[in-house]
N, C-alpha and C positions, 0 to 999 in steps of 0.2 A: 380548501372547500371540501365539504361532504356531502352525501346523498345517501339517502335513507340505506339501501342496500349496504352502500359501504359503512354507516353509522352501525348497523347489526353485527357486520364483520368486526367491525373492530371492538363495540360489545362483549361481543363471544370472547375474543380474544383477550381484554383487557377480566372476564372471568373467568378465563384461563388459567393466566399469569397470577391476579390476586388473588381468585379466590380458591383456585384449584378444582372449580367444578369442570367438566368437560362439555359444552354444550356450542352447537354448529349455529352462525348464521337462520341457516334453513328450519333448526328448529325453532330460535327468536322468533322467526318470521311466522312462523304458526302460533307461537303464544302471544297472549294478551295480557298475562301476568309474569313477572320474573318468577314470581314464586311459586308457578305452576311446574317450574325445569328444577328449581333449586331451591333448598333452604338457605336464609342469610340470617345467621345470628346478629349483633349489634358491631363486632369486633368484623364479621365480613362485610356487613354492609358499609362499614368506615373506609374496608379496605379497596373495597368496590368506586367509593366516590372517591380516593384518593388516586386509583387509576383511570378512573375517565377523566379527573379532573389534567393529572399527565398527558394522556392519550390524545383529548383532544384539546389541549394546552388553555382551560378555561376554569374559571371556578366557582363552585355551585352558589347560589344565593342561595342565605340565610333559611328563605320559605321553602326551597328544593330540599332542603335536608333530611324531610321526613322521611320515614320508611315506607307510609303509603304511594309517596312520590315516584320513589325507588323501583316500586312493585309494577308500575303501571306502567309497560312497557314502550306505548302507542307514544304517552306522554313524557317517557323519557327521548326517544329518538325525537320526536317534533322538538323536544329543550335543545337537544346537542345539536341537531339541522337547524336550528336558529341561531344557537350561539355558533355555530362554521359556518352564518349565511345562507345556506340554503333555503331557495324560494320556495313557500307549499303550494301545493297546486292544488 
């Protein structure tokens, strides 16, 4: 199971590791867009869904693919806290 907090940590991390950008939790937590911390060409953003899809051991549907999906950060942590369970409150 995850919770929002820990979904951004591990985020960061998982854009770390693929993408090589360096960005904290804390700053996730202040954007609204991924692409306000970082640019993601086609080949990072592959690398991107390929590590959360590891990270948080799930794998994106078809319609999540897009890059707008991607960007949208609110709506990416509510997909990953739904697909580990987590309740919204």
């Amino acid at each position: 199971m995850c919770s929002s907090l820990e979904t951004l940590s591990r985020i960061a991390r998982v854009i770390a590791e693929r993408v090589g950008a360096n960005v904290t939790a804390e700053e996730l937590r202040r954007a609204t867009r991924l692409d306000q911390l970082i640019g993601l060409d086609s080949i990072a953003a592959l690398e991107l869904v390929v590590g959360l899809e590891r990270e948080f051991a799930i794998r994106f549907e078809p319609a999540c693919m897009d890059r707008e999906f991607l960007m949208d950060l609110i709506g990416l942590v509510n997909y990953l806290d739904q697909k580990c369970g987590v309740q919204q409150q």
